[in-house]
N, C-alpha and C positions, 0 to 999 in steps of 0.2 A: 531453454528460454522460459523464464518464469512468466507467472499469467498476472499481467498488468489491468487493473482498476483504475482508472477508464483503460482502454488500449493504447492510446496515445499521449502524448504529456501535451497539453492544449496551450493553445496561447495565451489565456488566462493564467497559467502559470507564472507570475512577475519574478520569484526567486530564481536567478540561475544557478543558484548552489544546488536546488531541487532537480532542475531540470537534467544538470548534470549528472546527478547521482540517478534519476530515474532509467535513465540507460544505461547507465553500470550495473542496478541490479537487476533489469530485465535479461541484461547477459550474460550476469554472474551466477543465479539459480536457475533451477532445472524448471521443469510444468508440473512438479508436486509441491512448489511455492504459489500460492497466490499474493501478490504486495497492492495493496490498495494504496490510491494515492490522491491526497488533497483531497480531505472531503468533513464538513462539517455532523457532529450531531449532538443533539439536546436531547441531555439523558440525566439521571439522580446520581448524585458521588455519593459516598460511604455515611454520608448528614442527612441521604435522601432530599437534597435540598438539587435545584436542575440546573445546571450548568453547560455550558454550550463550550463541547468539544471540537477544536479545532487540531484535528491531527495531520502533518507533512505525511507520513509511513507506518504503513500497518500491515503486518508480517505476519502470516496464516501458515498454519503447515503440522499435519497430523502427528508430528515425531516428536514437535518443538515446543507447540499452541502458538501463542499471541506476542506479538513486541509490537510497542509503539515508538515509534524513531522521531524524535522532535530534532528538525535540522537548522543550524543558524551558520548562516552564510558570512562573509566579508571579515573585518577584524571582530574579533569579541575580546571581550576583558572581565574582568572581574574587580571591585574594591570593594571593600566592609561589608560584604558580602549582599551587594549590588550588582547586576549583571548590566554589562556595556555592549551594543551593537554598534560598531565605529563610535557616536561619539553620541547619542542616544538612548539611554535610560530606559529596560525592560521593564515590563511590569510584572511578568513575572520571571521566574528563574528559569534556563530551559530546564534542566532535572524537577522540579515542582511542578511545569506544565508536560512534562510528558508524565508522570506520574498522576499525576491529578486524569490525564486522557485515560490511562489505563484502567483508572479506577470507574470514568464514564463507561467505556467501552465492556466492562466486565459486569459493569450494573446494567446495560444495553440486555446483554445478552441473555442474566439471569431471568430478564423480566421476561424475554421472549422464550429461553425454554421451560421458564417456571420452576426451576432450580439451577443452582451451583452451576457453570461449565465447567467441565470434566479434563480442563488442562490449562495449563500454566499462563500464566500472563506476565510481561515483563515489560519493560520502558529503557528505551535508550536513545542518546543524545550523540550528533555527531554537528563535528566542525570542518568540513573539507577543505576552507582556506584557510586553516590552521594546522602548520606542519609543525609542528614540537610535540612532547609527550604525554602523554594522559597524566601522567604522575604529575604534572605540572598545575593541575587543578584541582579542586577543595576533596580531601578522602571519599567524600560520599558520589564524588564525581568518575573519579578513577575507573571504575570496573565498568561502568554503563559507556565512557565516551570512544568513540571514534574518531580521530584527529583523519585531516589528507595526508599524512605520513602512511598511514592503514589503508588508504582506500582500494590498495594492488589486492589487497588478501579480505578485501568488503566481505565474502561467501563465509569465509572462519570467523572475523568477527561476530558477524549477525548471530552464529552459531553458538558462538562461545558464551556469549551475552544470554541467550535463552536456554542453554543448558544450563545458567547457575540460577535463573527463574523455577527453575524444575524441581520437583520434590523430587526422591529418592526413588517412592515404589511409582514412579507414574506412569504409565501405560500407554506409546498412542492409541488415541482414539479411531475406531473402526470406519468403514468407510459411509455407513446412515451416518453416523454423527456427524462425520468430515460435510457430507453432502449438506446436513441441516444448516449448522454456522455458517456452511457458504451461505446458504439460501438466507438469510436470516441479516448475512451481512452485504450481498448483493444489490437488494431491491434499493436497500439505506442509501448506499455510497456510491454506486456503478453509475456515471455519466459518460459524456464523449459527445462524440460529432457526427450532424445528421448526415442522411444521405448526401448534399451538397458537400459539405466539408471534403467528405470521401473524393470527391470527383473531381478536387481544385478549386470552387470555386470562394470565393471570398466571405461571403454569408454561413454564420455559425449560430448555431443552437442546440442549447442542450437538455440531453432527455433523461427519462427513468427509464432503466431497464425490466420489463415483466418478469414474472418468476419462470413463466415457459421461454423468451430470449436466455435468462443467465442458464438455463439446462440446456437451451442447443448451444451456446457457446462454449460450455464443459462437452457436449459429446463430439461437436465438430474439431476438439484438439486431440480427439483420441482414434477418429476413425479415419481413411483411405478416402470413402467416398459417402456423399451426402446431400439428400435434395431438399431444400428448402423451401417452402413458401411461403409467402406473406404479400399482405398489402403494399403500395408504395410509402417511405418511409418510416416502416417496420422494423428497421435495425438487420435486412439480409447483406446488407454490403458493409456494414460494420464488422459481421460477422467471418464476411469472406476476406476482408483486408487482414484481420487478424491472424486467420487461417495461413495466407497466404505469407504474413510475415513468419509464422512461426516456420512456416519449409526452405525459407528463406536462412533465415537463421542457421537452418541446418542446412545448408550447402546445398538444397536442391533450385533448383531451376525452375522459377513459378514465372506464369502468365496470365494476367489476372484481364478477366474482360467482360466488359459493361454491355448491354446492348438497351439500348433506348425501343421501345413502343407506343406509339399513340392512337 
């Protein structure tokens, strides 16, 4: 099960194209995926001019680097090289705006490690209620899109898409590096649901994750057993829901329990 950004896909979420596919790739990759999801940020594009990045999907992973997946739902179209969402006029192209994110997200990152990141960056577009063929849209579209025809074999795509981002001699990146870009992209983009959320009840709020929560939430997917502590509404039951789905996931048998004190 891959590591999902927030954990949950929130009801904020209005696209059901997204929401769908959010659970496809949380089942489709392994826990040496991280996929970040719906999350805004204001960063310098390639003019150093600031642009406010609004990315669907963002795809982590030490073997691959980076893809940003800009997804459009419902019918799409294209004329005179115009983009149509049913019957509503893009402003921009999705291949222009998932590129354009790319270009944020890599100038994000330059600025935070004070050079170059050490692995590939790539941008890909998909249409899941669109079952025909990639070949079917403009050349420069072809290779990056993903139609709902593909969505059975989502894992190769993703893969295939970022292996033609890759240079020749590239290297993954070791596991300080792996750890730094998490942390660097954690604090930015990681939201979710407070303690109530967690426990049913109807009132939602959303928070920033500390840089000490996103490291126990990397060590609690790797270890057996682990005791945590924190104040009330410190993100410990965000932490054990996550937990507890990922054993889930894997065919074991969880029981997850709350005990109230006052």
């Amino acid at each position: 099960m891959a590591k999902m950004i927030p954990p949950d896909c929130t009801d904020e979420t209005l696209s059901h194209a997204e929401k769908n596919l959010f659970y496809k790739f949380e089942n489709s990759f392994d826990n040496t995926w991280t996929i970040f999801h719906s999350f805004n940020l204001i960063a310098r594009n390639r003019d150093k001019k600031l642009v406010d990045a609004e990315i669907d999907f963002l795809f982590f992973h030490s073997d691959y680097g980076i893809l940003v997946l800009e997804v459009k739902g419902g019918k799409i179209s294209v004329m005179d090289g115009e983009w149509y969402q049913y019957k509503e006029k893009l402003k921009t192209g999705p291949e222009k705006q998932a590129r354009q994110n790319k270009y944020a997200i890599k100038s994000y990152l330059t600025d935070y490690l004070h050079g170059t990141p050490p692995l590939p960056f790539g941008h890909a577009i998909c249409f899941p209620d669109y079952f025909g063929e990639a070949d079917e849209f403009p050349p420069n579209y072809r290779d990056i899109t993903i139609t709902g025809k593909r969505l059975d074999n989502l894992k190769n795509e993703i893969i295939r898409i970022m292996t033609d981002f890759k240079n020749r001699g590239y290297h993954p990146i070791d596991q300080r590096m792996h750890k730094t870009i998490l942390m660097a992209l954690m604090p930015v983009f990681e939201y979710g649901s407070s303690l109530i959320d967690k426990i049913g009840q109807e009132e939602r709020k959303i928070f920033t994750l500390t840089e000490t929560q996103c490291e126990l939430l990397e060590f609690i997917l790797k270890h057996r057993k682990a005791l945590i502590i924190g104040c009330a509404g410190s993100g410990k039951t965000i932490m054990a829901v996550k937990k507890a789905k990922q054993l889930a996931t894997e065919g074991k048998s969880v029981l997850l329990i709350r005990n109230n004190t006052y």
